[in-house]
C-alpha positions as CSV (number, residue, x, y, z in Angstrom):
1,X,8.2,13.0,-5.2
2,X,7.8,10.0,-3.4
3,X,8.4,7.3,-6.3
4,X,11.7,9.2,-6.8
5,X,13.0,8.8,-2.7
6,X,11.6,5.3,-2.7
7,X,13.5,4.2,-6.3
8,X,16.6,6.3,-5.2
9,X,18.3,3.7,-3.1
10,X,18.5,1.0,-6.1
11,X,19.4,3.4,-8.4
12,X,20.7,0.3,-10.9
13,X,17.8,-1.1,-12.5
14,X,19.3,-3.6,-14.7
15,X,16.6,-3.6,-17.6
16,X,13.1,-1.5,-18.3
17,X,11.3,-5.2,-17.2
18,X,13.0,-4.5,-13.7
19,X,12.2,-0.8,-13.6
20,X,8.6,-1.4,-14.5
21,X,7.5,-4.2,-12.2
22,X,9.2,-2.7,-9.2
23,X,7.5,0.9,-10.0
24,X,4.1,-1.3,-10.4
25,X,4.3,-2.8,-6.8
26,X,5.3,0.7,-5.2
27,X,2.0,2.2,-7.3
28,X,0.0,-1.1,-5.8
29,X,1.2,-0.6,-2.2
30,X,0.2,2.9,-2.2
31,X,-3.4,2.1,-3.4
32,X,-3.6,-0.4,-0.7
33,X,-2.6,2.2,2.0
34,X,-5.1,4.7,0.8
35,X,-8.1,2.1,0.3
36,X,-8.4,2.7,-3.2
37,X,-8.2,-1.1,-3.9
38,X,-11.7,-2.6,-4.9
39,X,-12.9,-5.0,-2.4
40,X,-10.3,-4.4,-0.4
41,X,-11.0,-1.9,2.3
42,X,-8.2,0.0,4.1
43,X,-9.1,-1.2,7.7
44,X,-8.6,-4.7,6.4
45,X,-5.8,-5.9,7.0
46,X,-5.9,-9.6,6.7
47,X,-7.8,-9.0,3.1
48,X,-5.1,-6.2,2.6
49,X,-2.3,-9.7,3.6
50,X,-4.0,-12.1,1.0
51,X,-4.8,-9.7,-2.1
52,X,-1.0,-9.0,-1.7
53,X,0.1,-12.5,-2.0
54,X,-2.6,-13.7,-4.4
55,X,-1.3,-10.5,-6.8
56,X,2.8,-11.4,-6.2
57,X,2.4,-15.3,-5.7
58,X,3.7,-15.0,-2.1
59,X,2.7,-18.4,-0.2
60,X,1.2,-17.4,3.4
């Protein structure tokens, strides 16, 4: 499974909080990369650059 090989590396998460905001942002990056975000198509990838930094609250 893919979640499994991508959580494996930081194996420690220190609380369920932790756990389930980084398994969120894995679930959202793979929606992204199969176009499955509304208004967001897959092509796009400056919409694809702001949705993700509108969603995390990353300046750009």
């Amino acid at each position: 499974m893919r979640i499994k090989r991508l959580v494996k590396p930081g194996l420690g998460f220190f609380s369920f909080e932790t756990a389930w905001r980084t398994l969120q942002e894995y679930e959202i990056m793979n929606m992204l990369r199969k176009g499955q975000m509304q208004g967001v198509r897959k092509d796009d990838v400056n919409g694809q650059i702001f949705f993700i930094s509108r969603l995390f609250g990353i300046a750009i």
